[in-house]
C-alpha positions as CSV (number, residue, x, y, z in Angstrom):
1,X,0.0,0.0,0.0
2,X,2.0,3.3,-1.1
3,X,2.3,5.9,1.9
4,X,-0.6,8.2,2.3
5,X,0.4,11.8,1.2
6,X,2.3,13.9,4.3
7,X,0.3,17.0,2.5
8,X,-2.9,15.9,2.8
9,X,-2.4,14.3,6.5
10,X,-1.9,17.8,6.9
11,X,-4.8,18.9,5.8
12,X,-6.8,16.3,7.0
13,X,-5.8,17.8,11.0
14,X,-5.7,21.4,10.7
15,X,-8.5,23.7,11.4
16,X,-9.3,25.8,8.2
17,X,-9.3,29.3,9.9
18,X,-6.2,28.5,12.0
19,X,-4.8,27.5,8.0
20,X,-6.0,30.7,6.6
21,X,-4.4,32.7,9.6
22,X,-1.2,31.2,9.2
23,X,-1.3,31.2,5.7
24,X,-1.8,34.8,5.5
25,X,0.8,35.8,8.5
26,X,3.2,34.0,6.1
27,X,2.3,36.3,3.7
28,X,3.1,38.9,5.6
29,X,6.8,37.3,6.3
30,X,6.9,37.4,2.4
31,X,6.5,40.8,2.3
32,X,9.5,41.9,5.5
33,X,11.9,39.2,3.4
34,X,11.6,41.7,0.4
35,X,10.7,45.5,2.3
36,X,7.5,46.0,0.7
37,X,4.5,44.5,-1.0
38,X,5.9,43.4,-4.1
39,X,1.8,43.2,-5.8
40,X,0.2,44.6,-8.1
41,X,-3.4,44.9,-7.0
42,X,-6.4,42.0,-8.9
43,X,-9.8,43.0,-7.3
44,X,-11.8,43.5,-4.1
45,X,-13.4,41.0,-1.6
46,X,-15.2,40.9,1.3
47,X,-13.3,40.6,4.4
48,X,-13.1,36.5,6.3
49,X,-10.9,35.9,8.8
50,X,-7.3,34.8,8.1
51,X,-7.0,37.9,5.8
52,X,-4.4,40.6,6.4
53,X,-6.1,43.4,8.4
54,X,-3.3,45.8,6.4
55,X,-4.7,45.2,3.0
56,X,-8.1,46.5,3.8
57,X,-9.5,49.3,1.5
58,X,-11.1,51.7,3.9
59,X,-12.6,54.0,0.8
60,X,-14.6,50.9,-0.4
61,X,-15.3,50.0,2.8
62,X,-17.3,52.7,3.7
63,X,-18.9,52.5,0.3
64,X,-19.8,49.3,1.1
65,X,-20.4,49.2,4.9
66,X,-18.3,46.1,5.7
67,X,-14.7,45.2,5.6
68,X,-13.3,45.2,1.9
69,X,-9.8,43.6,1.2
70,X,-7.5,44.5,-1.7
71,X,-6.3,41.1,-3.4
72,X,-3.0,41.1,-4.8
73,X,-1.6,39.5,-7.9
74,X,1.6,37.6,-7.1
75,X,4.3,38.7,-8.9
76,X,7.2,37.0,-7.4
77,X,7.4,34.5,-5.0
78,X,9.6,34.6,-2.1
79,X,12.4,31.2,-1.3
80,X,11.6,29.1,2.0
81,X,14.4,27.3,3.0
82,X,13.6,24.5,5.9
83,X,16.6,23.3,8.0
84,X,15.6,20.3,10.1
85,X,17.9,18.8,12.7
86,X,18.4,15.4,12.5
87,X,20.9,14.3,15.1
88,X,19.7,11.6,17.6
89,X,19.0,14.0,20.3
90,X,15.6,14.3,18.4
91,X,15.0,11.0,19.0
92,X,14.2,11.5,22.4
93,X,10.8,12.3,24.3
94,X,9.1,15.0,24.0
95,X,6.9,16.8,26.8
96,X,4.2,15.6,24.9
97,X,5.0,12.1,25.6
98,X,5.6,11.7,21.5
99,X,9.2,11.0,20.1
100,X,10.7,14.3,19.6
101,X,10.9,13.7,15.7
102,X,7.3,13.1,15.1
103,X,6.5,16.7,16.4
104,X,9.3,18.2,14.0
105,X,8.0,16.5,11.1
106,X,5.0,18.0,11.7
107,X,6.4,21.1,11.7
108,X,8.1,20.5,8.4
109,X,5.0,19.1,7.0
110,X,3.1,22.5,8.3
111,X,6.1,25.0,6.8
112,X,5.9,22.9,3.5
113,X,1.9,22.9,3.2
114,X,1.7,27.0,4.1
115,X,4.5,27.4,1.2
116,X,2.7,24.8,-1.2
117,X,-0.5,27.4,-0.4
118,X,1.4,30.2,-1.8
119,X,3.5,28.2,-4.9
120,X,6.5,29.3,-2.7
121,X,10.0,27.1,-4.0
122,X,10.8,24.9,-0.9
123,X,14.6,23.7,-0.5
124,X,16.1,21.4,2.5
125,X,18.9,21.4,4.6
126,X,18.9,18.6,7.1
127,X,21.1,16.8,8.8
128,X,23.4,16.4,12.0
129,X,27.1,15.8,12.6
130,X,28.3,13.0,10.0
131,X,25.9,13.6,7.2
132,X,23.6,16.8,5.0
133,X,21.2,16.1,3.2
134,X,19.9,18.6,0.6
135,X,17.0,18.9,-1.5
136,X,17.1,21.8,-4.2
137,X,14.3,24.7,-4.5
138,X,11.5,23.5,-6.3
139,X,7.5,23.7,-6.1
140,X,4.4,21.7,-6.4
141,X,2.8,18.6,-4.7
142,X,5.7,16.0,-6.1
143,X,8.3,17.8,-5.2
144,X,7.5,18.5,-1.5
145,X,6.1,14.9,-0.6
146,X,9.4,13.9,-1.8
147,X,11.3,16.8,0.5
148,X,9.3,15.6,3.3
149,X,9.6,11.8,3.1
150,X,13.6,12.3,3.1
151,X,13.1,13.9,6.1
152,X,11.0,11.5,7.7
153,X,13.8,8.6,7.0
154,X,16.4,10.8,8.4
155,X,15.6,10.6,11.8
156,X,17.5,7.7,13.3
157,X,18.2,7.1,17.0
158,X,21.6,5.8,16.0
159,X,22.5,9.0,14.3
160,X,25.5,11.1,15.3
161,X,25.2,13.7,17.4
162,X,23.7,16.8,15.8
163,X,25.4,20.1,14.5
164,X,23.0,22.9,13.7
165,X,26.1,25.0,12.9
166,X,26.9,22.7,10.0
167,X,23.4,22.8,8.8
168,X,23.6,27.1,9.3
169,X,26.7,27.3,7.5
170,X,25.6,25.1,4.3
171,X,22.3,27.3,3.9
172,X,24.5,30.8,4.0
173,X,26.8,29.1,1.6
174,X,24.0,27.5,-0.9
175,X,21.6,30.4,-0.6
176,X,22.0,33.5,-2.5
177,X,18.1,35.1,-2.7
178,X,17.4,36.6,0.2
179,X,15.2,33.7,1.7
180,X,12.7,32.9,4.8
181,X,14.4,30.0,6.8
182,X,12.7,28.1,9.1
183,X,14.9,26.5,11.3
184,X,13.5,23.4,13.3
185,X,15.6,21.7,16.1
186,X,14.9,21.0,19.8
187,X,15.1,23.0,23.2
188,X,18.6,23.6,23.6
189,X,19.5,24.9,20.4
190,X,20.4,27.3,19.2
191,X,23.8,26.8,21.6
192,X,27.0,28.7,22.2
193,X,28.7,27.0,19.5
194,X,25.7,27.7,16.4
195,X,25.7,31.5,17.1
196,X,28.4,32.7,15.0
197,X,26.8,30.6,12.0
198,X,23.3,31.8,13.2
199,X,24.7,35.6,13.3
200,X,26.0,35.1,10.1
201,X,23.0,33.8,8.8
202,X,20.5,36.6,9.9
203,X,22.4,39.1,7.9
204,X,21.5,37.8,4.9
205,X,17.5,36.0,5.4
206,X,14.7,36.1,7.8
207,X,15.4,33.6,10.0
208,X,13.0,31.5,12.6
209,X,13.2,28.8,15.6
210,X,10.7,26.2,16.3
211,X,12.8,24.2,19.6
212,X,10.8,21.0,20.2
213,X,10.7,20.6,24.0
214,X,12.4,17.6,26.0
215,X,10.1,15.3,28.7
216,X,10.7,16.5,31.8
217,X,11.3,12.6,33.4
218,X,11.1,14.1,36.7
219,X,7.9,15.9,37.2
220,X,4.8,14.1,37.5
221,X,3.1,14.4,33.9
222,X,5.4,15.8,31.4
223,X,5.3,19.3,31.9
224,X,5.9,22.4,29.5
225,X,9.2,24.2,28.5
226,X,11.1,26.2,31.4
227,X,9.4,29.2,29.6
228,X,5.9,30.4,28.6
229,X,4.5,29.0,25.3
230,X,3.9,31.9,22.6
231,X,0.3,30.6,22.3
232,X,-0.5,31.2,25.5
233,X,-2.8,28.0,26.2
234,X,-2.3,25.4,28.4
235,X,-1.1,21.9,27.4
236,X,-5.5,21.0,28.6
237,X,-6.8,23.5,26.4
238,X,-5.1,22.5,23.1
239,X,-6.3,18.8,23.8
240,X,-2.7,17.4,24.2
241,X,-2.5,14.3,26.5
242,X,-0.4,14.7,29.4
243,X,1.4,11.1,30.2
244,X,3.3,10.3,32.9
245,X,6.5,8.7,32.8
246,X,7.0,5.7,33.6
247,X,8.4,4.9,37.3
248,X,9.2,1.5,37.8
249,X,12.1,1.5,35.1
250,X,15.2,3.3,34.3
251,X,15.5,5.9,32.3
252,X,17.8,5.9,29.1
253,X,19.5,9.5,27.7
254,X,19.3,8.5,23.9
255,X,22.7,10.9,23.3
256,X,24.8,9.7,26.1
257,X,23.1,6.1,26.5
258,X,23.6,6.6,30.2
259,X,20.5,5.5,32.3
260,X,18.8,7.6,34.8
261,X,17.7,5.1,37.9
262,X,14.4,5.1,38.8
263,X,15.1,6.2,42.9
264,X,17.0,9.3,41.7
265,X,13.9,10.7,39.6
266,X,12.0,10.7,43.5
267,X,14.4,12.9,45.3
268,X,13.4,16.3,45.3
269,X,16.7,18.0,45.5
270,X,17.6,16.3,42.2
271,X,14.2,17.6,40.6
272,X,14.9,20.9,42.3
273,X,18.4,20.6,40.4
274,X,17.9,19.7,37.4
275,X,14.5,22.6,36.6
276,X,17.0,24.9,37.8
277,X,19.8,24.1,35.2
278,X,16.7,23.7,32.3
279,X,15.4,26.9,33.2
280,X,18.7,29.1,33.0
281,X,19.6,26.8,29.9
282,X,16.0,28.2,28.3
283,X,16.7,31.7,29.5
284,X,20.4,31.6,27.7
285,X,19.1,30.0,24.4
286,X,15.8,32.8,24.2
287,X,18.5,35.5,25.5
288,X,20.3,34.4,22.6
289,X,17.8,34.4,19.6
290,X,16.2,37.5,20.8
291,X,20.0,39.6,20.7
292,X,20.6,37.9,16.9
293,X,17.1,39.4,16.0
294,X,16.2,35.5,15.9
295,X,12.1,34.7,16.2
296,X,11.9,31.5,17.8
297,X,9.1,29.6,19.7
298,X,8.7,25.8,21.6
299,X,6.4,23.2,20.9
300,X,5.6,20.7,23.4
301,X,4.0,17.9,21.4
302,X,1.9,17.6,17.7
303,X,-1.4,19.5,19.0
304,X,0.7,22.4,19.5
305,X,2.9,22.9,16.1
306,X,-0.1,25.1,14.6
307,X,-1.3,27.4,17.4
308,X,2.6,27.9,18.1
309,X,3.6,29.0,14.3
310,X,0.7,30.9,14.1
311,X,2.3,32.8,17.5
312,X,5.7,32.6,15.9
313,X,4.3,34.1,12.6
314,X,2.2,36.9,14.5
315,X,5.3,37.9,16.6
316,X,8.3,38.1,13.9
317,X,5.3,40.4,11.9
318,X,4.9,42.5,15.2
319,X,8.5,43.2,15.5
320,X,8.5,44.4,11.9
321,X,11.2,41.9,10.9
């Protein structure tokens, strides 16, 4: 039985307004990437939610006495480059309770659908510390269920360790056009080492974060990132399961392959320890993004990825990057 399409799973999950919004806050990214509108306007409609509250026409508004909104013709289209990190570390948990690669393919499969929405060229830089894999700029159905199934084989818990600097470095060298570039990796990225490459980088495209966020093995559910989600809900309100993990066996790190004994992950003062160390690591890596001019948000499991890059999206067009 061939695989069902990653597009239409897609699709087939996503709220249509929540779609439309993000589709048209990407939009608006199109339009900070090149300084200006780039369109020529095609016609009039009637205002629906998604559309950009900028492009309304206020003179046949009042003619009318609703909300009208000027529709553009595309006359360019803007390069999205997607870098996925693939080192093993993305193998783990996430808070969710789902392996931490199933929630960044989702996010990949989200990033390619909104481009696919737009005819946007979609290129791929993913990898990790022995390996890139690249997929040139291209368009259309075909091409991205292709993108997106290499992606999905190159997560591999027996992977090298990852290096999002690598993956920086390649995209700066490969890229030319000014480009969006949607980076997607996991909590603790961007580090110390990836922010010359990352510096680099954000002088020549727009550049954002999705971090997917590590199981917290010592709480009891798996609780959210050490900082606030940019969507604002709570893990209850989006619909997202909270699982508890599991007690009565150790514990193994999938990078370091040491095990975590089961009578450490009751003592408080090694709790205590160890939210202390995740918290100052989150407030160095978002203290990091936020001096680069980096947008960057955390996902916790699959039912957040589209409420959180509809935040992302919303928050880079705020700051008027």
């Amino acid at each position: 039985m061939p695989a069902r399409s990653r597009l239409a799973l897609v699709r087939a999950r996503l709220q249509l307004p929540t779609l439309r919004r993000a589709t048209g806050l990407l939009d608006g990214r199109h339009r900070a990437v090149w300084k200006g509108h780039g369109d020529e306007v095609d016609d009039l409609h009637v205002y629906t939610p998604g559309d950009d509250v900028g492009d309304i026409d206020w003179r046949a508004s009042a003619r009318s006495a609703q909300p009208v909104v000027k529709r553009y013709e595309a006359t360019s289209n803007v390069g999205l480059v997607l870098v996925v990190d693939t080192g093993r570390h993305m193998c783990a948990t996430s808070a969710g309770g789902e392996p931490k690669h199933e929630v960044a393919q989702l996010v990949a499969d989200v990033v390619a659908h909104l481009a696919h929405q737009r005819g946007d060229r979609v290129s791929l830089v993913a990898g990790d510390a022995g390996r890139v894999l690249e997929v040139p700029a291209g368009a259309g159905t075909t091409h991205l269920e292709v993108l997106l199934r290499r992606v999905e084989r190159a997560f591999d818990p027996e992977a090298p360790e990852g290096d999002l600097a690598r993956l920086l470095d390649r995209v700066l060298r490969r890229t030319a056009r000014r480009s969006l570039v949607v980076v997607v990796t996991d909590e603790a990225r961007p580090g110390a080492a990836d922010e010359r490459a990352l510096a680099r980088l954000r002088t020549r495209h727009e550049v954002m974060v999705v971090q997917v966020v590590d199981a917290d093995l010592f709480a009891d559910g798996l609780g959210a990132a050490p900082g606030t989600l940019a969507g604002g809900s709570a893990a209850a309100v989006r619909g997202r399961p909270v699982v508890a993990p599991p007690r009565g066996r150790p514990v193994r790190d999938v990078v370091s392959g040491w095990s975590l004994p089961a009578y450490l992950r009751g003592r408080r003062g090694v709790r205590e320890a160890v939210a202390a160390a995740r918290s100052a690591r989150h407030a160095e890596v978002e203290g990091r993004t936020r001096r680069l001019g980096v947008t960057s948000v955390t996902v916790e499991s699959t039912h957040d990825v589209l409420d959180e890059m509809v935040a992302l999206l919303g928050r880079s067009r705020r700051a008027g990057r």
